[in-house]
C-alpha positions in Angstrom: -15.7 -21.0 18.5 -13.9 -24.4 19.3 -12.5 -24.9 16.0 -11.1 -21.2 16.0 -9.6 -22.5 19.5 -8.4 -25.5 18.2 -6.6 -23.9 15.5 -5.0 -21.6 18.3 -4.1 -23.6 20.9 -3.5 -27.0 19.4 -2.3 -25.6 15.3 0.0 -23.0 16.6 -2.0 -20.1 14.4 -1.5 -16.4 15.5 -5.3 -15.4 13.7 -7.5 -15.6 10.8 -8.8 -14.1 7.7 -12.4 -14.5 6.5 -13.7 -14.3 3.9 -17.1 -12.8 3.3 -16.7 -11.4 6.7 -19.4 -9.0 6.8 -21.6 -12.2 7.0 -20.4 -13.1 10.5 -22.3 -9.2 11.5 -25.6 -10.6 10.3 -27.5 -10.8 13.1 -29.6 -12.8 11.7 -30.0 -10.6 8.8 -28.6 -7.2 8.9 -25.1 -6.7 9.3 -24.4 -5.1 13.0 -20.6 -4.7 14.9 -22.4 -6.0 17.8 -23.5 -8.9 16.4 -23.2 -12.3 18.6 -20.1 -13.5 16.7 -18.7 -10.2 17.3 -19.3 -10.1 21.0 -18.1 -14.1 21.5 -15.2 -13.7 19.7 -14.3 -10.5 22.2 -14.9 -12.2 25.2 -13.0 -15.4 24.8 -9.5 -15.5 26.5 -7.8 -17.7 24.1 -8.8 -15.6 21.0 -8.9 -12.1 22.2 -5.4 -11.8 21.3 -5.6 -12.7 17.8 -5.1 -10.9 14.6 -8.8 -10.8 13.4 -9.1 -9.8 9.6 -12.2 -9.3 7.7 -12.8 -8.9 4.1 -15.3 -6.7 5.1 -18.6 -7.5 2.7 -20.7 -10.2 1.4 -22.5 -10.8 -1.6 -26.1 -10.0 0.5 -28.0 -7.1 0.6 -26.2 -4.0 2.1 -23.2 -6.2 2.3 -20.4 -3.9 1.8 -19.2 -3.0 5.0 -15.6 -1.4 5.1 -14.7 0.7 8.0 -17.6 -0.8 10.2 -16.1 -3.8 12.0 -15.4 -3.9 15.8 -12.4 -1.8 16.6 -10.3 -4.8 17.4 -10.8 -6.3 13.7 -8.6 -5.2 10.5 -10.1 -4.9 7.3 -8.7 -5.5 4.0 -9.3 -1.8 2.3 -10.3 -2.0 -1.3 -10.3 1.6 -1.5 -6.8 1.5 -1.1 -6.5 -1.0 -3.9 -8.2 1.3 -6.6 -6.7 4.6 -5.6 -3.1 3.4 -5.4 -3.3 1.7 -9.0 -5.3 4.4 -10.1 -2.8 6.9 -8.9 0.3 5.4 -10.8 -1.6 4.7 -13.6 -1.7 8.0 -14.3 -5.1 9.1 -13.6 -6.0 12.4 -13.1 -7.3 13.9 -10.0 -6.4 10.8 -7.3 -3.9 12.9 -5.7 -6.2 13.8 -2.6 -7.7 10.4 -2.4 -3.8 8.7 -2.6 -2.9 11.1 0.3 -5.4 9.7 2.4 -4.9 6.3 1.4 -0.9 6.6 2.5 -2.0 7.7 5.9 -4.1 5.5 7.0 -7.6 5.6 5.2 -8.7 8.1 8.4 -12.0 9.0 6.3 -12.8 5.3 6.8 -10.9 4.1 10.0 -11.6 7.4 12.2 -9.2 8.8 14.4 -9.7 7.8 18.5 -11.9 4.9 17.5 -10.1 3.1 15.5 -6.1 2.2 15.1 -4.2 3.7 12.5 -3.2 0.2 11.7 -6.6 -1.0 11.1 -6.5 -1.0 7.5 -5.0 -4.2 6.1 -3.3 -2.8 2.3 -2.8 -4.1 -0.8 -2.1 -3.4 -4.2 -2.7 -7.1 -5.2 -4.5 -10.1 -3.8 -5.1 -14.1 -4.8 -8.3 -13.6 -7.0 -7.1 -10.5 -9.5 -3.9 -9.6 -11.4 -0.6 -10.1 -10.1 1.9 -7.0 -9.2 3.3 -7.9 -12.7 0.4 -8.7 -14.8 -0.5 -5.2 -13.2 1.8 -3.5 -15.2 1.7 -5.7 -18.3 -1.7 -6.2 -19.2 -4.6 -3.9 -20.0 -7.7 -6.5 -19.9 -7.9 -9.8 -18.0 -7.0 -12.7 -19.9 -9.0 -15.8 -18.2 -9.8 -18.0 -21.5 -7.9 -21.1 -20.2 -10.9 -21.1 -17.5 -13.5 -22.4 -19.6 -15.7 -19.6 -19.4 -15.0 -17.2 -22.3 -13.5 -15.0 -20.3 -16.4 -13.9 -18.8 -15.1 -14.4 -15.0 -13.1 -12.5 -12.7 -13.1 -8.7 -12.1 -13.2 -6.2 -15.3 -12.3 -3.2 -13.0 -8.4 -3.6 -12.9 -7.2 -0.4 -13.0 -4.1 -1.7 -14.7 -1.9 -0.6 -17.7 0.1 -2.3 -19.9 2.6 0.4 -21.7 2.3 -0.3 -25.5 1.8 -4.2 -25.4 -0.2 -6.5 -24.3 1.5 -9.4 -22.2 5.0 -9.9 -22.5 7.6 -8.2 -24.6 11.6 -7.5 -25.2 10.6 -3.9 -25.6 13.3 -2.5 -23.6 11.4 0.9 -22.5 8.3 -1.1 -22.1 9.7 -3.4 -19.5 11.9 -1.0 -17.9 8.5 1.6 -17.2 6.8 -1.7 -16.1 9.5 -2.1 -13.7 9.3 1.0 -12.2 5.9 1.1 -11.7 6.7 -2.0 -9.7 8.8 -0.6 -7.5 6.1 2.2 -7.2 3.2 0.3 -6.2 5.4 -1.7 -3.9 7.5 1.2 -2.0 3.4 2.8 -1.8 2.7 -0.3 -0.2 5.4 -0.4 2.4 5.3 3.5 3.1 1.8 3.5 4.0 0.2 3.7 7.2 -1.6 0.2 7.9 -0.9 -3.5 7.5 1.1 -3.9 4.1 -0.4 -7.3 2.8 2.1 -8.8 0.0 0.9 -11.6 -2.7 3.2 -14.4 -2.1 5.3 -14.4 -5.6 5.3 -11.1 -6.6 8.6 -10.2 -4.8 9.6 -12.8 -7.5 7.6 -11.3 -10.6 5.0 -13.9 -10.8 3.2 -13.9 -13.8 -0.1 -15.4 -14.5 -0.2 -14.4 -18.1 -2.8 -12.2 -17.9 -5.3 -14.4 -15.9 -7.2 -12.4 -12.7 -8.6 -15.8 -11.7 -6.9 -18.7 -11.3 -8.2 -20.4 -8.8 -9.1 -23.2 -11.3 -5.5 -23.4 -12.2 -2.9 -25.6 -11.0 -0.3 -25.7 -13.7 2.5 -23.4 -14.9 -0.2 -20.2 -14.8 -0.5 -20.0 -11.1 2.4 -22.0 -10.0 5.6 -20.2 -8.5 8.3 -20.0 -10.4 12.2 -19.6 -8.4 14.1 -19.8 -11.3 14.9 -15.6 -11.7 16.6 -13.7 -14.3 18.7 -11.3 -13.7 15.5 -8.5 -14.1 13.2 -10.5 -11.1 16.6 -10.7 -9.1 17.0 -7.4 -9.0 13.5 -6.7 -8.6 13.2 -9.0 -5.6 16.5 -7.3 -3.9 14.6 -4.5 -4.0 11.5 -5.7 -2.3 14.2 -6.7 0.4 15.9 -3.3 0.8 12.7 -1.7 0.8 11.6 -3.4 3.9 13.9 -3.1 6.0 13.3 0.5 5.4 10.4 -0.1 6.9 11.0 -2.2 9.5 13.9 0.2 11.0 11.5 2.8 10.8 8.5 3.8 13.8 7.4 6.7 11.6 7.4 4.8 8.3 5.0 2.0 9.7 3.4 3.5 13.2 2.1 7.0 13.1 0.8 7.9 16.6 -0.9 11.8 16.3 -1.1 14.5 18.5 -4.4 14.8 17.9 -5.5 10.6 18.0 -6.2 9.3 21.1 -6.5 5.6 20.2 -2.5 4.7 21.5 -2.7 7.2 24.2 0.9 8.4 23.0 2.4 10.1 19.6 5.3 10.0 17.9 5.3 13.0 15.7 5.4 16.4 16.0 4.6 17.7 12.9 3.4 16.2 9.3 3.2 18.7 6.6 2.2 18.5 2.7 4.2 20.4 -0.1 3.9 21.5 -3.6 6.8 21.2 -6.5 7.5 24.5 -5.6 8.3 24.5 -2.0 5.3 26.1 -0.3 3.1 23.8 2.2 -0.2 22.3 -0.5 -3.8 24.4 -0.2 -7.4 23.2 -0.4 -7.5 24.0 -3.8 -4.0 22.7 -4.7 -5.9 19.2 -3.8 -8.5 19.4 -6.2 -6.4 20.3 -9.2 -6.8 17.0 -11.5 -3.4 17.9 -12.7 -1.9 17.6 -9.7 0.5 14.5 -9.9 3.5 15.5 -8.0 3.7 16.2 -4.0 5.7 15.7 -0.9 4.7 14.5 2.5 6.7 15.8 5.5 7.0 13.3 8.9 8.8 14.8 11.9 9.2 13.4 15.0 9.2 14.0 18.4 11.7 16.3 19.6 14.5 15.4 22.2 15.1 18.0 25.2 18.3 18.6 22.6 16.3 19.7 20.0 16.9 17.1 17.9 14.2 14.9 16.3 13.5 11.2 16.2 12.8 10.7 12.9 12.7 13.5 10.0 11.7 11.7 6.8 10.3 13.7 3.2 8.5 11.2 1.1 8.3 12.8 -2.7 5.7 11.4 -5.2 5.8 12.0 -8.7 3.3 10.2 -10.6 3.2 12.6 -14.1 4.9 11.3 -17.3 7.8 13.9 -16.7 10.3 15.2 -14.5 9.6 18.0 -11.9 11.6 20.4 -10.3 11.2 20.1 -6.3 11.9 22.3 -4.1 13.2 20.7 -0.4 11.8 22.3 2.9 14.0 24.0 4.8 14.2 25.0 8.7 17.8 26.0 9.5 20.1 27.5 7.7 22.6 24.1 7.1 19.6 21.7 6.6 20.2 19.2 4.8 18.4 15.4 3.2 20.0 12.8 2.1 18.3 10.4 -0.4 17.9 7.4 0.8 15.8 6.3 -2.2 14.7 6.7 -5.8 12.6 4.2 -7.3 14.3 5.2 -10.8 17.0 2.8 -9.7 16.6 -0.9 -10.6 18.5 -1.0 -7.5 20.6 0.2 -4.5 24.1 -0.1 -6.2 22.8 2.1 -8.7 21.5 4.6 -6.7 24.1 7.4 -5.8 24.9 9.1 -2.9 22.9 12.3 -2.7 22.5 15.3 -0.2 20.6 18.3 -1.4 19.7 21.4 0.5 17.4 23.5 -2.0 16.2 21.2 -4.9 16.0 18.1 -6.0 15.0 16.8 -9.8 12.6 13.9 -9.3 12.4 11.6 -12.4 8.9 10.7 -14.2 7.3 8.2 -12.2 9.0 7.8 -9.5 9.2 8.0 -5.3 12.5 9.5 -3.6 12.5 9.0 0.5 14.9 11.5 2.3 16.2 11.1 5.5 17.1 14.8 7.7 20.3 15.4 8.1 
């Protein structure tokens, strides 16, 4: 407790991230959220107001413990790791699980007892691939640790589009570059605390390696010198959050029906199918359901007029759909604010469609009412 403090009030930090967290809960042996840390940690005036982030397990018995940390902790969600690669990898029958990953992991942060901002999300993270090795290589590639490439994680989850590692493949690199700005428009669209991998705004590459730790050379150094690919790439990253950060709905969801703010923010969020009608039970469990909307409306003014009015289309199949825009009045109207087709924003054009849109393979469009 007095070197937490130290770092506070003598360091300048804001919080902490620990690692192994779920081994702070043992108390002494099995994990509990009451556990003396826990209870401390709450009570003390210099660090109750600090952002408290677990990596919620250990490598004990019954050590994984996501979703079961004290309600003033965040917890880095690998669940939201998996499904979100697995997702725009192409594999079948995520589309219910990617759903609730985008809103906030409520099956594993419940509503009323825990924030919707609880769950801390990433795609990638210091010990695994890269957002671009992600897209570029099918198997980890760690033989320059000295350990036969036996180490790191063999669960990636990742794709590599016809070669292995690099290539001047044009279609290969321009799929891998979309699937880039997939992964990281999923990232900064979702409900929860969007953690970024310093460098892969830049398109870091560890050539294949998901564990560099042991590496301080070229492999897992940064590199700022960006062709004209990573620039573009990185003014995207840039334009896609300050989408974000303009946005309540985009980053805050407060329900009706979630009594954890004490407020809400939306009136109304509503799922589609290609073809226009609202998504069924069953329309969840198809496997080859790739392709959806999500509908966030907010509050209403004494006008009539909403807050916010955003529809978020995914298409995650290897071919364009056909979708069908929601419609209330007779002159409504959404303007496309973006398409991750683009490379980037000066190739985007201006769009407003009022019946139906064509969304490309692989791709995300964000429309804004108007």
């Amino acid at each position: 407790m007095d070197a937490l403090r130290y770092w506070v009030q003598e360091m300048g930090v804001d919080g902490f991230r620990f690692d192994l967290a779920a081994s702070l809960g043992r108390d002494p042996y099995e994990f509990s959220a009451l556990s003396g840390f826990f209870r401390t940690i709450r009570q003390d005036p210099v660090l109750i107001g600090c952002k408290l982030i677990a990596e919620p397990w250990d490598i004990g018995h019954g050590g994984y413990r996501l979703g079961q940390f004290p309600s003033n902790w965040l917890e880095c969600n690998d669940k939201y790791r998996d499904t979100v690669r697995a997702f725009w990898r192409g594999d079948k029958g995520t589309t219910s699980d990617f759903a609730t990953r985008l809103l906030g992991s409520r099956d594993v942060f419940p509503k009323e007892s825990r924030s919707i901002l609880t769950s801390v999300n990433n795609v990638s993270y210091h010990d695994g691939f890269t957002l671009h090795d992600l897209v570029s290589y099918q198997e980890r590639h760690n033989e320059a640790n000295g350990e036969q490439n036996r180490d790191g994680h063999g669960h990636n989850l990742s794709a590599n589009y016809g070669v292995e590692g690099s290539t001047t493949d044009l279609e290969i690199i321009a799929i891998r570059e979309r699937q880039k700005r997939n992964l990281f428009t999923t990232l900064l669209l979702s409900q929860g605390i969007p953690h970024i991998l310093g460098g892969d705004e830049l398109s870091r590459t560890q050539q294949g390696n998901n564990n560099a730790y042991c590496q301080d050379n070229p492999i897992s150094w940064l590199d700022w010198d960006l062709d004209a690919t990573q620039q573009k790439f990185l003014s995207f990253c840039q334009h896609v959050i300050d989408i974000r950060k303009q946005s309540v709905l985009l980053h805050h969801l407060q329900l009706q029906d979630d009594n954890f703010d004490l407020s809400h923010n939306v009136a109304k969020i509503y799922w589609y199918r290609p073809d226009g009608a609202r998504k069924l039970e069953d329309d969840w469990h198809d496997p080859d359901n790739q392709c959806f909307a999500v509908e966030l409306r907010g509050e209403e003014y004494a006008t009539g007029e909403t807050t916010e009015h955003w529809l978020i289309v995914f298409n995650a199949s290897d071919h364009d759909v056909k979708f069908n825009c929601p419609t209330y009045e007779v002159n409504q109207r959404w303007k496309l604010v973006l398409d991750t087709r683009y490379a980037q924003l000066s190739e985007q054009p201006e769009v407003v469609v009022q019946n139906c849109y064509k969304q490309a393979s692989n791709s995300i469009c964000l429309f804004n009412a108007i």
